[in-house]
C-alpha positions as CSV (number, residue, x, y, z in Angstrom):
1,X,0.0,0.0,0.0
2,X,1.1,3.6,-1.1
3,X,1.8,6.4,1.0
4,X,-2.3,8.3,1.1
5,X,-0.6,11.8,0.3
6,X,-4.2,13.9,0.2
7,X,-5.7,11.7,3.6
8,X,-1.4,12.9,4.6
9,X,-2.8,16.4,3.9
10,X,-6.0,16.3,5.4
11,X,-4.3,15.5,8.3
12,X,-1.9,18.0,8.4
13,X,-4.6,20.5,8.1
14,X,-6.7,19.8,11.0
15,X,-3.9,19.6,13.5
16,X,-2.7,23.2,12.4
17,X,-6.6,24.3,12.4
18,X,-6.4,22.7,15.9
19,X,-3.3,24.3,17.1
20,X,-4.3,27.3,16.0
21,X,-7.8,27.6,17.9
22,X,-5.8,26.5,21.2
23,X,-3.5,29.0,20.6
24,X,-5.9,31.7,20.3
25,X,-8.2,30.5,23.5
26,X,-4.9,30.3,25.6
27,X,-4.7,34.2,25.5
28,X,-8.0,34.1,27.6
29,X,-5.9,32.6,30.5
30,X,-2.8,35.2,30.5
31,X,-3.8,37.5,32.9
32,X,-5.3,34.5,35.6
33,X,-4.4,33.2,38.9
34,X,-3.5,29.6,38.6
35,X,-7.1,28.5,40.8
36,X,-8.7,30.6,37.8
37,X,-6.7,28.8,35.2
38,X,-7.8,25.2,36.6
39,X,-11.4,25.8,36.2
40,X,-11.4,28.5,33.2
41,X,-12.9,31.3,36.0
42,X,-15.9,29.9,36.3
43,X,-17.1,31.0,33.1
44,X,-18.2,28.4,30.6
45,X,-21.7,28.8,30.0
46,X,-24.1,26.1,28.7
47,X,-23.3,25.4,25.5
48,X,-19.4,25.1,25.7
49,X,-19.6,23.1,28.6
50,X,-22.2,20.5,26.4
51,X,-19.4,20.3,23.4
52,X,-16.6,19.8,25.9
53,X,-18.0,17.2,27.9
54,X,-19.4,15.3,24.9
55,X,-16.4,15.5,22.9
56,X,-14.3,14.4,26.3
57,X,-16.7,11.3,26.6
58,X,-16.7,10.0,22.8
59,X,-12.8,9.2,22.5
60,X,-11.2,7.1,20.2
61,X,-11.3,4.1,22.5
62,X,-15.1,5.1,22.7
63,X,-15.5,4.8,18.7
64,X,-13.1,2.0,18.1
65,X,-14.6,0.0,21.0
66,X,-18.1,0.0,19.6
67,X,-17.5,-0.9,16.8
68,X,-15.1,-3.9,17.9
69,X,-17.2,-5.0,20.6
70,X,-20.7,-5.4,18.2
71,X,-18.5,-6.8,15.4
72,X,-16.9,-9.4,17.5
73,X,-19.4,-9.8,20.7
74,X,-22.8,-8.6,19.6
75,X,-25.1,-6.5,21.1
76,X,-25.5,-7.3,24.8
77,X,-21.5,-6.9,25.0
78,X,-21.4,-3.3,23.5
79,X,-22.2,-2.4,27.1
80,X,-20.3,1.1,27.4
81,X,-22.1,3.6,25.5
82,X,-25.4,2.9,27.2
83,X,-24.1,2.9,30.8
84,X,-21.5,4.9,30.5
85,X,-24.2,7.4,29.3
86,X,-26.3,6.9,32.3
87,X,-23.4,7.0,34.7
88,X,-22.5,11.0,33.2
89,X,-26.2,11.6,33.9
90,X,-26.1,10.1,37.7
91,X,-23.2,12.3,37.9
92,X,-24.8,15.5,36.4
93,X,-28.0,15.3,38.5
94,X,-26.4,14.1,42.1
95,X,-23.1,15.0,41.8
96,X,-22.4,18.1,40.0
97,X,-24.3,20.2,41.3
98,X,-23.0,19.4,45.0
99,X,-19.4,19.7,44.0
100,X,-19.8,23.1,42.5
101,X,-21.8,24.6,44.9
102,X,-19.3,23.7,47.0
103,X,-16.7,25.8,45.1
104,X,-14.4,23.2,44.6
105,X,-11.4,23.6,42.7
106,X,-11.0,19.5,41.7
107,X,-12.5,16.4,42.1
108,X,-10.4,15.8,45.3
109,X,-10.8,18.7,47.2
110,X,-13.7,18.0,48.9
111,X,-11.5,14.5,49.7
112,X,-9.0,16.3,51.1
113,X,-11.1,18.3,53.2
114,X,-12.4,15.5,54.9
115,X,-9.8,13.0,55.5
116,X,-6.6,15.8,55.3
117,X,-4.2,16.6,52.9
118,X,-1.7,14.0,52.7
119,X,-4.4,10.9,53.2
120,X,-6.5,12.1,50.2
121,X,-3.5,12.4,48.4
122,X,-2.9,8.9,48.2
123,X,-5.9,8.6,46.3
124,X,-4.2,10.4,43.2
125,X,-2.6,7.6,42.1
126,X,-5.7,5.5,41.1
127,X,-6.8,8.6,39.0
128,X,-3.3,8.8,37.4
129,X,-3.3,5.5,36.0
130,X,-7.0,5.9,35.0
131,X,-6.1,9.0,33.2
132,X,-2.8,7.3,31.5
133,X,-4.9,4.3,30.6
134,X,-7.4,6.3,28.8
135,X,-5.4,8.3,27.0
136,X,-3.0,5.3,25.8
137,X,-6.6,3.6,24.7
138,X,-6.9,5.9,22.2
139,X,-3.7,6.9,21.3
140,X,-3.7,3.5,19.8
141,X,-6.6,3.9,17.9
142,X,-5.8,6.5,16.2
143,X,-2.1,4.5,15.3
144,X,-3.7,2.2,13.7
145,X,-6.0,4.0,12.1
146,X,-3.6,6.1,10.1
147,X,-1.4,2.8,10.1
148,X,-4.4,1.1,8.0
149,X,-6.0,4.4,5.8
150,X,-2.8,6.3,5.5
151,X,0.1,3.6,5.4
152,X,1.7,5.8,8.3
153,X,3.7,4.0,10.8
154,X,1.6,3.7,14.0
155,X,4.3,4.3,16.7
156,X,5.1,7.5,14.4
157,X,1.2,8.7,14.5
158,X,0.8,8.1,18.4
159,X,4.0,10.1,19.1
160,X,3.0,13.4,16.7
161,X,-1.0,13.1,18.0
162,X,0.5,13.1,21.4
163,X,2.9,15.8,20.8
164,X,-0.2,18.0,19.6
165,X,-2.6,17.6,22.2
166,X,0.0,17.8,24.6
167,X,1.5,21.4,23.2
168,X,-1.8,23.6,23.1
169,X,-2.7,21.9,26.8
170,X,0.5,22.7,27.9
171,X,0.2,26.6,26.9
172,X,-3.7,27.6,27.4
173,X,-5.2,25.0,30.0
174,X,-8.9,24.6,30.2
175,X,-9.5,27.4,28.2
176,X,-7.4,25.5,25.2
177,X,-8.6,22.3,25.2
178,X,-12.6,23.3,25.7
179,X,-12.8,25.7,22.6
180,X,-10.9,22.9,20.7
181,X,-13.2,20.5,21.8
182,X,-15.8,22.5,20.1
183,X,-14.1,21.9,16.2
184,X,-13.5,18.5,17.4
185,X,-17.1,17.5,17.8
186,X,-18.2,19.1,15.0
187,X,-16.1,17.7,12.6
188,X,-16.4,14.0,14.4
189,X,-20.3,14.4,14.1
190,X,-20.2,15.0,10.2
191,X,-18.1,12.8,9.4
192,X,-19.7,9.6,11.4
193,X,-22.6,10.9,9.1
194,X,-21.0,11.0,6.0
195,X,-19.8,7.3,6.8
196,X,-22.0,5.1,7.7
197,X,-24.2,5.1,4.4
198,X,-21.3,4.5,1.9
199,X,-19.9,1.5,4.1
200,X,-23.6,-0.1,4.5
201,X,-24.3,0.1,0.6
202,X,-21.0,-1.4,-0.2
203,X,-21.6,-4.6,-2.5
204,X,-20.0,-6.6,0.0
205,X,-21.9,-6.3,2.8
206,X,-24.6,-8.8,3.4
207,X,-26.2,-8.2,6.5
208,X,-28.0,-11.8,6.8
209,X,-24.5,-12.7,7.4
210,X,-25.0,-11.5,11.3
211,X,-28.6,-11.9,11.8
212,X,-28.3,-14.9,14.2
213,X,-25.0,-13.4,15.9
214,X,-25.6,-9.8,16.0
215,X,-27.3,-9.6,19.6
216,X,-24.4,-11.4,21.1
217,X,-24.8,-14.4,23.7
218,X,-24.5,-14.6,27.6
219,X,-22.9,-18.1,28.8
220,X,-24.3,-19.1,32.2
221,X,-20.8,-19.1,33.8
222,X,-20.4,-15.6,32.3
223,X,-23.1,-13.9,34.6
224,X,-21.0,-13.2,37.6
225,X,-18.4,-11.6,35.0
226,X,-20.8,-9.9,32.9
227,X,-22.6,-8.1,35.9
228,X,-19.0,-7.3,37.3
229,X,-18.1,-5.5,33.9
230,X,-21.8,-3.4,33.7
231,X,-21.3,-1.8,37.7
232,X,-17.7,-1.2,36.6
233,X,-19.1,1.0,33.5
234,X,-21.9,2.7,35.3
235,X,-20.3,3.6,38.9
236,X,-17.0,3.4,37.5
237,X,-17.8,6.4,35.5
238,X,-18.4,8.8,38.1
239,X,-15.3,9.5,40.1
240,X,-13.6,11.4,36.6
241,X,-11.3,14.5,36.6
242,X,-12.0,14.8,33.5
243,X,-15.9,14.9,34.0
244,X,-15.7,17.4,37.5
245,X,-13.0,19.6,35.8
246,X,-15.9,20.7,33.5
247,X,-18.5,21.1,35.5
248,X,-16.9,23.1,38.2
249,X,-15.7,25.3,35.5
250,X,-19.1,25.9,34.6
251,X,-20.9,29.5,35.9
252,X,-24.0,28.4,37.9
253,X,-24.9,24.4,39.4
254,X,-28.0,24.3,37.1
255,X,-25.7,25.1,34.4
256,X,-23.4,21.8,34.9
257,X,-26.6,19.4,35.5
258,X,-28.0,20.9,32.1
259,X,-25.1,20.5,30.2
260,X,-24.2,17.0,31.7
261,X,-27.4,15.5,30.5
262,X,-26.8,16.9,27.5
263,X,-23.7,15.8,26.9
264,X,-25.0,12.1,27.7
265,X,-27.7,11.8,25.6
266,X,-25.6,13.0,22.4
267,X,-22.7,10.7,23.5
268,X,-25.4,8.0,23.2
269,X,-26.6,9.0,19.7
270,X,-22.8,9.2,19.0
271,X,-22.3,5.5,19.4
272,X,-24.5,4.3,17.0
273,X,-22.9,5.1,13.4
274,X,-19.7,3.0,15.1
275,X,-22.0,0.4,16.5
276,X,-23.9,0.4,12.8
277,X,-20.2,0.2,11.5
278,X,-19.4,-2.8,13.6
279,X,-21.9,-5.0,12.2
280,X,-21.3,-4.2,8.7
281,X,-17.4,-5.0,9.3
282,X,-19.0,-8.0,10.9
283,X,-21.5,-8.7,7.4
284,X,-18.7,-7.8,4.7
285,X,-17.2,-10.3,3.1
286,X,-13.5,-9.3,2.8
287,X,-12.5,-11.6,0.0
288,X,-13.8,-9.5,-2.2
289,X,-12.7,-6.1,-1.2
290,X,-9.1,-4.8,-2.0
291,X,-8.3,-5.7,1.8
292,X,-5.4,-8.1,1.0
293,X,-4.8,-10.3,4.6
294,X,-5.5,-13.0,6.6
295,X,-9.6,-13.7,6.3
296,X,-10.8,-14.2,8.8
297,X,-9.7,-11.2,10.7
298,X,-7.3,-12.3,13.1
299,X,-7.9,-11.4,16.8
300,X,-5.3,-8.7,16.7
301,X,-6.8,-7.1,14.1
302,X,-10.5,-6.8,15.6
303,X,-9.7,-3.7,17.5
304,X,-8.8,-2.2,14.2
305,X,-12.7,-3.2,12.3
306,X,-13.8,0.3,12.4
307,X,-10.8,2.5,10.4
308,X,-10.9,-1.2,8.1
309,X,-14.5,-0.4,7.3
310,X,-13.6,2.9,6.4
311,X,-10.5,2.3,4.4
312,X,-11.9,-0.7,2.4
313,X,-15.7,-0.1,1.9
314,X,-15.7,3.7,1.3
315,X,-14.2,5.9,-1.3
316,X,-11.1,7.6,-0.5
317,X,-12.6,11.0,0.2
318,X,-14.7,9.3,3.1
319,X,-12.1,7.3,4.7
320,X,-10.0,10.4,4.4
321,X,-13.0,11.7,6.8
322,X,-13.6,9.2,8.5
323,X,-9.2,9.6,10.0
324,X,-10.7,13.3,11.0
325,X,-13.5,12.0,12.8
326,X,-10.7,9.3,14.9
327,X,-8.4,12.1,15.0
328,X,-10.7,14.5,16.2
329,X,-12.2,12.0,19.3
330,X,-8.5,11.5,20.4
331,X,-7.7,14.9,20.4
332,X,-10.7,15.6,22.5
333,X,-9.8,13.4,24.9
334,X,-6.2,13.0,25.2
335,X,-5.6,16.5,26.4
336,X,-8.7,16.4,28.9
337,X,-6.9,13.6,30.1
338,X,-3.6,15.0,30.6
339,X,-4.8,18.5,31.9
340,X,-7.0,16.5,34.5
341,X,-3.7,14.5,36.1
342,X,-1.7,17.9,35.6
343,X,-4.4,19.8,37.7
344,X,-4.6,17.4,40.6
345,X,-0.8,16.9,41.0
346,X,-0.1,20.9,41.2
347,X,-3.2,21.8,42.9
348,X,-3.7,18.6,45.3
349,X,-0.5,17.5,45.8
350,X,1.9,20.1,45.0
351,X,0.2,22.9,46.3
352,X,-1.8,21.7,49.1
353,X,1.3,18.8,50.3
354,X,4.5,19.6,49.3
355,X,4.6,23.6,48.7
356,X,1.6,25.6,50.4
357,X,3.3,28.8,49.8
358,X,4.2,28.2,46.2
359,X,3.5,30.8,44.2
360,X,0.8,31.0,41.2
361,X,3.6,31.2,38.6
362,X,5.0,27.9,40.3
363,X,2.0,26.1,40.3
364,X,1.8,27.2,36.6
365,X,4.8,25.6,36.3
366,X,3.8,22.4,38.0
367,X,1.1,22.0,35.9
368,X,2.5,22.1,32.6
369,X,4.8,19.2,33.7
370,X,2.0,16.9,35.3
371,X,0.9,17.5,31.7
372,X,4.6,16.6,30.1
373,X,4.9,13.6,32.0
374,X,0.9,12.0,31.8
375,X,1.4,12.7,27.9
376,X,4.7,10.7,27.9
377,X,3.5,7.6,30.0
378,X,0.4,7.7,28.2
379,X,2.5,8.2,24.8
380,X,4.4,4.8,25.8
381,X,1.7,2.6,26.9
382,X,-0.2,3.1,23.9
383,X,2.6,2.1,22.0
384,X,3.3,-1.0,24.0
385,X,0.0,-2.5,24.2
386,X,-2.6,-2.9,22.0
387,X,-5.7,-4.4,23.2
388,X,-8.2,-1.1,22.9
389,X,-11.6,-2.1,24.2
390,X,-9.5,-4.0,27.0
391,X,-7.8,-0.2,28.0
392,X,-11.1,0.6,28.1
393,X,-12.6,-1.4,30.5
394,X,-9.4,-1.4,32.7
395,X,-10.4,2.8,32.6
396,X,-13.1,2.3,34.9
397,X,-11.5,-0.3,37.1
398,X,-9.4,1.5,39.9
399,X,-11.9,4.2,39.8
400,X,-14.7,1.8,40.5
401,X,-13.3,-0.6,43.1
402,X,-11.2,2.6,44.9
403,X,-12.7,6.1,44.0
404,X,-16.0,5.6,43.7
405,X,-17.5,4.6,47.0
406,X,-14.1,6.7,48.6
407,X,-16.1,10.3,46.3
408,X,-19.0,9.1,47.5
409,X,-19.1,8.7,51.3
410,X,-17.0,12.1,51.8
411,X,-20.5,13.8,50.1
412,X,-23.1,11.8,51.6
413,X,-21.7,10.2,54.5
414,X,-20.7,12.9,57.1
415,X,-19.0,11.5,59.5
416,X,-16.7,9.6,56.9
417,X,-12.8,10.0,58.5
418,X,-9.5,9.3,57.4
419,X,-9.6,5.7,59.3
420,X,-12.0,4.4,57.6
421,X,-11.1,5.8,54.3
422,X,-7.9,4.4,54.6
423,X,-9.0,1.2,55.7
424,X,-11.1,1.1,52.6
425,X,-8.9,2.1,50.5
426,X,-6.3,-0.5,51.3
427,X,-8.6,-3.5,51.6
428,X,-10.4,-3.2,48.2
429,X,-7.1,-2.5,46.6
430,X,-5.7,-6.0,48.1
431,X,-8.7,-7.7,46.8
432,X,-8.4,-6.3,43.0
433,X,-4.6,-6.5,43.0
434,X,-5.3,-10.1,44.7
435,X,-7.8,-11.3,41.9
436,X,-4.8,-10.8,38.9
437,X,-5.1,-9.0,35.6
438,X,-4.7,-10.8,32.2
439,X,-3.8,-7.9,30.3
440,X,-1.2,-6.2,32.6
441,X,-0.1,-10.1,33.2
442,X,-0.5,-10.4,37.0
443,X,-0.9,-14.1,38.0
444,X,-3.9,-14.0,40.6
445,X,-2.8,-14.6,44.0
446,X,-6.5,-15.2,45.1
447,X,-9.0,-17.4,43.7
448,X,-12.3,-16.3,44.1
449,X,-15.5,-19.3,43.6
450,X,-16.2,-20.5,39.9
451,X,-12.2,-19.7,39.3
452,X,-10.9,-21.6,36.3
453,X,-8.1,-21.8,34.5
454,X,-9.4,-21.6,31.4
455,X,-11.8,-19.1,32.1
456,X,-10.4,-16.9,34.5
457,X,-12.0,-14.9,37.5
458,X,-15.7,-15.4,36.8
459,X,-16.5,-14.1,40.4
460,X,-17.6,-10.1,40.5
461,X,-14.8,-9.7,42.7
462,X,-14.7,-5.9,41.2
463,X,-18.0,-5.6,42.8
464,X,-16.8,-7.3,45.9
465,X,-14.1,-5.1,46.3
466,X,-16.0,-1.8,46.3
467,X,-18.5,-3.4,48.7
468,X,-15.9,-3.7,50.9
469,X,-14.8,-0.5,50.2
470,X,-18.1,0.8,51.3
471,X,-18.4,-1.3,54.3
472,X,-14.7,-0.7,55.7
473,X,-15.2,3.1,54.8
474,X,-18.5,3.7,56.7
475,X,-17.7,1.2,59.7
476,X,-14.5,2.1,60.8
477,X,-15.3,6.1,60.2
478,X,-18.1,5.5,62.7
479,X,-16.7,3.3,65.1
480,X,-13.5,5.6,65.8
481,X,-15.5,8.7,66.1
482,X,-18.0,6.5,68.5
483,X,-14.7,5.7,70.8
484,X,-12.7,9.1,70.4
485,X,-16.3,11.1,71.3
486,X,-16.8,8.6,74.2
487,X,-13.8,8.4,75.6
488,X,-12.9,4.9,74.9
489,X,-9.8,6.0,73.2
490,X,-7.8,9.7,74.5
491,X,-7.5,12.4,71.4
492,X,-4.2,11.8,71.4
493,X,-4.0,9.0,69.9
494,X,-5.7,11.0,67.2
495,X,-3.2,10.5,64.6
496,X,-4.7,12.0,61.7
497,X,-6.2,14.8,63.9
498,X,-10.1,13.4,62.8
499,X,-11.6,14.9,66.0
500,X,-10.6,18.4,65.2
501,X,-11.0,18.5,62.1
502,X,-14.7,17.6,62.6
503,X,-14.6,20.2,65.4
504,X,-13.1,23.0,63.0
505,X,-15.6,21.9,60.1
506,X,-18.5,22.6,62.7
507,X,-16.8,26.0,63.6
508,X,-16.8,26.7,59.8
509,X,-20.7,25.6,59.4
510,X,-21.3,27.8,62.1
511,X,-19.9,30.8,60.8
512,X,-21.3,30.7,57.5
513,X,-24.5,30.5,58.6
514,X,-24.1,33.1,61.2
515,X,-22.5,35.6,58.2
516,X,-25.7,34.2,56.3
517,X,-28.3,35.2,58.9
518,X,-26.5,38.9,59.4
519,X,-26.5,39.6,55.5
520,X,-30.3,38.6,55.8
521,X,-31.0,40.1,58.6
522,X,-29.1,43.4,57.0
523,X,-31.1,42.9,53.9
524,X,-34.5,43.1,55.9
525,X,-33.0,46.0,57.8
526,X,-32.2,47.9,54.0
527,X,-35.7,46.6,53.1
528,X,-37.5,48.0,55.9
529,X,-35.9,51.8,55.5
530,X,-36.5,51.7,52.2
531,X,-40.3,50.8,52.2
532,X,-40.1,53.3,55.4
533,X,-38.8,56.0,53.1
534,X,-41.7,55.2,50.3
535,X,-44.1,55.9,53.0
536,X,-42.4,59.1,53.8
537,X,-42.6,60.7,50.2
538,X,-46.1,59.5,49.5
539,X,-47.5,60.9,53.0
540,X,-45.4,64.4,51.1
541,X,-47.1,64.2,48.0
542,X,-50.5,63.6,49.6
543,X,-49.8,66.5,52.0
C-alpha cells in the first residue's frame, strides 16, 4: 500500500486548524491566577460546557470499542455507551451540582477536606493511571487507524498526536482544550454521518450474514463476570477529573446538570454510526474487497474493524474523513486527560502537600509538567499495548473498586474519616490486586469461587471489592468517632487529627451560617428603611 498523500494532507490540516484555535483560547488565560486557570474562571456557559464534555466522553477508545465490541461480541456486549451514558447523567444530576456549589477547585478537594491533605492524596494515584490508561486507549486507535488508511507507521502517529494535544494543553489549560473540543465535535459528528451510508451500501456487505449473531450471547458461567463488567461501566464512571474539571468550570450548578445531561444523551446518539459500523465490518465479506490479509480477521486485528471499514468499503474522500473524525475523538480526549492528572498533582498535591506557599507562577509551572509527563506515559503505553476495548474497561477499574465509593461517602456520609477511608482504600485494593489481571499479566494470588483456568475470574470480585470499600469506609469512620467522642480511646492518639478536624468543620458551618443570617438580617433592615422612606414621600405628596 502507497503512501495516502491527500488523507497525509487532510491531516496535516486539522492539526494546524487545531493548534491554532488552542492557541488563540490560551490568550483568555494570561492574565489569571493559577485556581482561575484550573477551572477556566468559572465562566463556561451552557453550550461550551455540552461540546466539551461530549467530545471528552466519545474518545477514540469510545468509537473504536463500539464498533469492535458489536463486530466481534454482539449487542449485549457493547455495554459502554449505554451505561456509560447513564453514569454521566447520575453524575450531572447528584453530583455536580453538590461539588460546585461547594466551590471546589478538583474532584479531590472536597477529599482532602475531609480526611486531610496528605491521606487524600494517596488517592491520586488510582486517578493517574485511569487517566494514563485512557489516554493510551486511544492513542492506539488512532495509530492504527492512520497505520491502515494512511500507510503511516503507528508508533510514528501516536508520538506526533501526542505531541499536539499535549502542546496547546501545555500553553492555554482549560481554556485551550474546551474551545478545541468545540471543532473537534463538529467535525467528528459530520463525518460519522458521512460514513455510515457508503460503508452499509457497499456490494460486500450482506447483512443476513450477522442476523443470528448480532445480539451477542450470555454463557451461564459468564453472569457473575458480565454483571462485574456493567457496575464497573456505570459507577466506574463517576469519580472522573476529567468529567468534574468541567463542570466546576461551569458558571452556575444548574448550568453543569444541564449541560451534563446533554452531553449524555448526544454521547449516546454518538455511538450508533460506530455500533452500525461494527456490524457491517461483521456482514462484509472481505474476499472480495481490495483488503489483502488473513480472512478471517485475526484477533489482533479486531480492535482495528472500524478505520478497516472505512478504508476498504468507502471511497477515499470518506475514509479520508472518516481519519478526521478518529483524529478529532483523540484529540478531544487526550488532552482532557492529561490537563485532569496535571491539575490534581499541582493543585492537590503540589500545592496543598508539598509547597503551600508556592506561588501561582509555580503552580503554573507544576502544571504544565504533570501535563509533560501523563502525555509521555500515556505516549508509551499506547505504543506498548494494543488491546483497545480492553484499555477501556481497565479505565473504569481502579476508579470503580477505589474512588467511587471513597467520592461518595466524603459527600453523603458525614462523619466519613481518614480511618475508615484508609482502611477502605487498602482492603479493596488487596482484593483487586489479589484477583490478577490478564492484560497487565499479573498471576492471581487469590482465587475467588467459579475460578478456572481456562476461564479466569468469573466471580464479580470488582464488585466485591467496592463493597468492601463501602463497608470498611463507613464502619471504621463510625466506630473511631464513636470511641474518640466517648472516651474509649484519648484524642491523642488522634493521629490524623479526625476529631478536630470535625470540630473546625463545625466551627466553619457555624460561621457561614451566622455571616448568612447577618447579610439577611441586614437585607430586611435595608428593606425596611426603604419601604419606610416610600411611606415618607407619598405621606409628602398627599400633603
Amino acid at each position: 500500500m502507497a503512501l495516502n498523500i491527500p488523507g497525509l494532507i487532510s491531516v496535516i490540516v486539522f492539526y494546524i486548524l487545531i493548534l491554532v484555535i488552542g492557541i488563540i483560547a490560551a490568550r483568555k488565560s494570561r492574565n489569571n491566577n493559577a485556581e482561575d486557570s484550573f477551572v477556566a474562571n468559572r465562566s463556561i456557559g451552557l453550550w461550551l460546557s455540552f461540546f466539551t464534555l461530549t467530545a471528552t466522553n466519545v474518545g477514540g477508545g469510545y468509537l473504536n470499542g463500539t464498533a469492535e465490541a458489536m463486530a466481534y461480541s454482539g449487542l449485549l456486549w457493547t455495554n459502554v455507551p449505554v451505561l456509560y451514558c447513564i453514569s454521566i447523567t447520575i453524575a450531572g444530576v447528584f453530583y455536580a451540582p453538590k461539588m460546585r456549589r461547594g466551590g471546589y477547585i478538583t474532584m479531590f478537594d472536597p477529599i482532602q477536606t475531609k480526611i486531610g491533605d496528605r491521606a487524600g492524596s494517596t488517592l491520586f494515584f488510582p486517578q493517574l493511571m485511569g487517566d494514563v490508561f485512557w489516554t493510551a486507549a486511544i492513542l492506539s486507535a488512532l495509530g492504527s487507524t492512520m497505520s491502515l488508511i494512511l500507510d503511516l507507521d503507528p508508533v510514528l502517529s501516536i508520538i506526533v498526536s501526542s505531541c499536539v494535544s499535549v502542546f496547546y494543553t501545555f500553553i492555554g489549560g482549560l481554556y485551550s482544550v474546551a474551545y478545541t473540543d468545540v471543532i473537534q465535535l463538529i467535525c467528528l459528528t459530520l463525518g460519522l454521518i458521512v460514513s455510515c451510508p457508503f460503508a452499509f451500501f457497499h456490494p460486500s456487505v450482506d447483512l443476513s450474514r450477522v442476523e443470528d449473531t448480532w445480539v451477542g450471547e450470555i454463557r451461564t458461567n459468564q453472569i457473575g463476570s458480565y454483571a462485574d463488567l456493567c457496575f464497573q461501566i456505570l459507577f466506574g464512571g463517576l469519580p472522573w477529573q476529567v468529567f468534574y474539571q468541567r463542570v466546576l468550570a461551569c458558571k452556575s450548578p444548574s448550568i453543569a446538570r444541564t449541560s451534563s445531561i446533554l452531553a449524555a444523551v448526544c454521547s449516546l446518539l454518538l455511538a450508533i454510526p460506530p455500533a452500525a459500523v461494527g456490524v457491517v465490518g461483521a456482514a462484509a465479506d472481505w474476499n472480495t474487497t481490495s483488503y489483502d490479509g488473513e480472512v478471517p480477521i485475526p484477533q489482533e486485528y479486531r480492535s482495528f474493524i472500524l478505520p478497516m471499514v472505512l478504508n476498504y468499503l468507502c471511497p477515499l474522500p470518506v475514509a479520508v474523513l472518516g481519519l478526521g473524525v478518529v483524529a478529532a475523538a483523540v484529540m478531544s480526549s487526550a488532552d482532557s486527560s492529561v490537563l485532569s492528572s496535571g491539575t490534581i498533582f499541582a493543585k492537590n498535591i503540589y500545592k496543598d502537600v508539598i509547597r503551600p506557599q508556592a506561588s501561582d507562577r509555580e503552580v503554573m509551572w507544576v502544571l504544565r509538567g504533570g501535563i509533560l509527563v501523563t502525555g509521555t506515559l500515556s505516549c508509551v503505553l499506547a505504543i506498548m499495548v494494543k488491546t483497545v476495548y480492553g484499555l477501556y474497561y481497565m479505565c473504569s477499574d481502579l476508579m470503580y473498586v477505589i474512588l467511587f465509593p471513597q467520592l461518595t461517602c466524603v459527600l453523603w456520609i458525614g462523619f466519613t474519616n481518614t480511618y475508615g477511608s484508609l482502611t477502605g482504600y487498602i482492603l479493596s485494593l488487596f482484593l483487586r490486586v489479589g484477583a490478577g489481571d490478564v492484560l497487565l499479566g499479573i498471576p492471581p494470588l487469590i482465587h475467588f469461587p467459579y475460578y478456572s483456568e481456562a476461564d479466569g475470574q468469573l466471580f464479580p470480585f470488582k464488585t466485591l471489592a467496592m463493597v468492601v470499600n463501602f463497608v470498611a469506609t463507613i464502619s471504621v469512620s463510625a466506630l473511631t468517632r464513636h470511641m474518640f467522642r466517648r472516651g474509649w480511646l484519648s484524642t491523642r492518639w488522634d493521629v490524623f487529627n479526625v476529631m478536630k478536624r470535625e470540630e473546625d468543620a463545625k466551627i466553619a458551618e457555624e460561621r457561614g451560617e451566622s455571616l448568612m443570617m447577618k447579610e439577611r438580617d441586614d437585607g430586611n433592615r435595608d428593606l425596611d428603611y426603604a419601604q419606610n422612606e416610600k411611606m415618607k414621600l407619598k405621606d409628602n405628596d398627599m400633603q
